[in-house]
N, C-alpha and C positions, 0 to 999 in steps of 0.2 A: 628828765627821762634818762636811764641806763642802758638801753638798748635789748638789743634780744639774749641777751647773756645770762649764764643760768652761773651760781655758784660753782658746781664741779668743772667747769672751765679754768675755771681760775687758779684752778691746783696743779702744780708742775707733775709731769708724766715724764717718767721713765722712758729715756730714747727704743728701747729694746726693751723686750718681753724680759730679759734672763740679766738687764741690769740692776742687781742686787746689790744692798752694801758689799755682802760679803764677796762677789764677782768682781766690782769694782776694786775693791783694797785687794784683791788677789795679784788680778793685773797690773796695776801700782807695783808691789813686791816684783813681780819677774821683772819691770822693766829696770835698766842699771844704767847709767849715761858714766863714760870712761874719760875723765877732764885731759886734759893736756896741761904742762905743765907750763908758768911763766913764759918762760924762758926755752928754746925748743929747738931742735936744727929744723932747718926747710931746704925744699929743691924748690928752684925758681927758675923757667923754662918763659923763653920769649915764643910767641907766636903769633905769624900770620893767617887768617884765615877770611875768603873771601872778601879780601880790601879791609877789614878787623887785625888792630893791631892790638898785643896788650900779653900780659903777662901773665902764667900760671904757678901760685904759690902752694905747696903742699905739707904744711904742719906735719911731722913726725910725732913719733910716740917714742920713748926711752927703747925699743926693743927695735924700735927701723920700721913699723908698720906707719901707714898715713893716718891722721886724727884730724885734719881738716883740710878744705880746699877755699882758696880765693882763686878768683878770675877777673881781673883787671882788664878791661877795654881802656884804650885810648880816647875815646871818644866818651867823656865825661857827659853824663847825662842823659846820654842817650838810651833811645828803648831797649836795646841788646846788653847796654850795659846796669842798667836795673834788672834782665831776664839774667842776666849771669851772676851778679849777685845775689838772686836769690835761687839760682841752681846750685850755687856753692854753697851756701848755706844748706841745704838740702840734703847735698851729699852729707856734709862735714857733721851733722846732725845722726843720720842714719849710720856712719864710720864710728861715731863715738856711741851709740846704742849696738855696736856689734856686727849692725847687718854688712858681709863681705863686699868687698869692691868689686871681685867677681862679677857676686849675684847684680849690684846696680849697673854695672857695665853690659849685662846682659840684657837688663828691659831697657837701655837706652839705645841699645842697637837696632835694625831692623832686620838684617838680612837672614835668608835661613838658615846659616849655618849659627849664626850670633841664638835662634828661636831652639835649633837644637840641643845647642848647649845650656840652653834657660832650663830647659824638663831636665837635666843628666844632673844642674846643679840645685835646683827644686828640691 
């Protein structure tokens, strides 16, 4: 027995109405990820924060812009220090596809004046 399955189930669907070959390889083409190079200066910045100890490392780019972030907790293992791990990654992802540190500085904020400046830089 096969169950109540018809054949046109079984054929893969298109996430979106408008995902086309030709949409798809479009969007491919604009995106451009910007490497960093071996070898790189960094700013390495100690910090405390709420009894979290640990270290902020900032990959350069040849021109003095940032190209990635780590966030090292002291506390190995721990759930803050996997949530920071992959918040750095995140950033250092989005910094090397272009999107401004600005603009991510601004949806990580909450307050209104951080919500004002999100639309002025939108």
């Amino acid at each position: 027995m096969t169950g109540n399955h018809n054949e046109s189930e079984k054929q893969p669907m298109p996430a979106t109405l408008d995902e086309t070959p030709t949409a798809v390889a479009s969007a491919a083409r604009e995106a451009f990820r910007r490497h960093l190079l071996d070898e790189r200066k960094a700013i390495i910045h100690h910090f405390s924060v709420g009894g979290h100890e640990g270290y902020l490392m900032v990959g350069l780019y040849e021109d003095g812009q940032p190209g990635e972030v780590f966030i090292r907790v002291a506390k190995a293992g721990s759930t803050i220090a996997g949530l920071m791990d992959s918040f750095g990654i995140a950033v250092s992802l989005a910094l090397q596809y272009g999107v401004p540190l600005k603009w991510r500085a601004c949806h990580y904020s909450g307050n209104r004046k951080d919500r004002i400046m999100r639309r002025k830089v939108e």
